[in-house]
C-alpha positions as CSV (number, residue, x, y, z in Angstrom):
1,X,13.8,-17.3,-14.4
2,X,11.2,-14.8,-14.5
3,X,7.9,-14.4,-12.5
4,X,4.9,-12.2,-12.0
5,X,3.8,-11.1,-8.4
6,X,0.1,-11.9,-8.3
7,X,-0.7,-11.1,-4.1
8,X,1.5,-9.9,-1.3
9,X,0.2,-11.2,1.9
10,X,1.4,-7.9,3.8
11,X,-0.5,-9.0,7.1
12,X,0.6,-12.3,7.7
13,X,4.2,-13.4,9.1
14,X,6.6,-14.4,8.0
15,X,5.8,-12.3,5.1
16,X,5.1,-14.2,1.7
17,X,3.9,-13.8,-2.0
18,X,2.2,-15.6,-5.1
19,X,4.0,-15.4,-7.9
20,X,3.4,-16.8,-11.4
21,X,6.3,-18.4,-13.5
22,X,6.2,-16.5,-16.5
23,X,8.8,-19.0,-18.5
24,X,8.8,-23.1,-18.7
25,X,11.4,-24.9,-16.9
26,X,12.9,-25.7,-13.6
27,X,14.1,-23.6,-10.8
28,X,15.6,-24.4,-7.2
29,X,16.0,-22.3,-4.5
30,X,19.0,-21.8,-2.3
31,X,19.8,-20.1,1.2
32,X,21.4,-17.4,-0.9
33,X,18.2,-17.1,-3.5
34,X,16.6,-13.6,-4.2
35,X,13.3,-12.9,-5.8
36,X,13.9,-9.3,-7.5
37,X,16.5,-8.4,-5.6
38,X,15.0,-9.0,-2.4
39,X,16.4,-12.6,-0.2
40,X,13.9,-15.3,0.6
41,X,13.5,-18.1,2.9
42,X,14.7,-21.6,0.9
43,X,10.9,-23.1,1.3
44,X,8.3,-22.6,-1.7
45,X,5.5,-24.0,-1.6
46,X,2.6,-24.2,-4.7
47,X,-0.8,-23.2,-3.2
48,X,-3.7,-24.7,-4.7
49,X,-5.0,-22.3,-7.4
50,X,-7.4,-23.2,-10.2
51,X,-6.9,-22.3,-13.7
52,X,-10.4,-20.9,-15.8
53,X,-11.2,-24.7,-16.6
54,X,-10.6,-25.4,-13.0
55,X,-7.7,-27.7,-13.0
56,X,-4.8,-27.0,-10.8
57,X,-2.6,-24.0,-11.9
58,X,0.7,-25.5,-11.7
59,X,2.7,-22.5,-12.5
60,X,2.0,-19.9,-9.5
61,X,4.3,-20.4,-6.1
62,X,4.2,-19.4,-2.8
63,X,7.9,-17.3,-1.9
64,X,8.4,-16.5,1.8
65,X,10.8,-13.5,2.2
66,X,13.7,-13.7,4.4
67,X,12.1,-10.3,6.0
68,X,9.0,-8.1,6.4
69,X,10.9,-5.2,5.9
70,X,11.5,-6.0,2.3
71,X,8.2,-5.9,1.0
72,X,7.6,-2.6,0.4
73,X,10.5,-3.6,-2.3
74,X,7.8,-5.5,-4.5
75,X,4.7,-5.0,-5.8
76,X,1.6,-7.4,-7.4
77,X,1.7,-7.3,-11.5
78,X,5.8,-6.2,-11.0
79,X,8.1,-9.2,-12.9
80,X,11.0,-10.0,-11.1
81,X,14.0,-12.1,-11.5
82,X,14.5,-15.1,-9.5
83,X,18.1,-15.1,-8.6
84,X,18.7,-19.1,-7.4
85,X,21.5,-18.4,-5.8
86,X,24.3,-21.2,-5.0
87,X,23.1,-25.1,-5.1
88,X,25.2,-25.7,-2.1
């Protein structure tokens, strides 16, 4: 499943990201997940964005990575690959 980085909260820990799903369907995430090739935690989260008509944008998330010294690894407007991982 692809998404597009849209803000890196480099400040803030632990370190997260928005990202926009860039294709329709469903996605899980496991322990062993990676968001373009970097690990993240198994918690996402949808933050409360507005679309231009002002209802709720229901296709950005909220990724926490598994460590701050991985985001110099991404960058906002890069698309990435969301690796889920294992179910288990």
């Amino acid at each position: 499943m692809k998404f597009q980085i849209e803000y890196i909260a480099k400040e803030m820990r632990p370190a997260y990201l928005l990202a926009r799903q860039l294709e329709p369907g469903n996605f899980f995430v496991s322990e062993r997940s990676r968001l373009g090739g970097v690990a993240i935690r198994r918690f996402v989260s949808q933050p409360r964005k507005l679309t231009a008509a002002r209802e709720p944008d229901l296709t950005v998330f909220a990724f926490t990575l598994a460590s701050a010294n991985d985001l110099s690894s991404l960058k906002v407007g890069q698309i990435v690959e969301l690796d889920e991982g294992s179910a288990e």
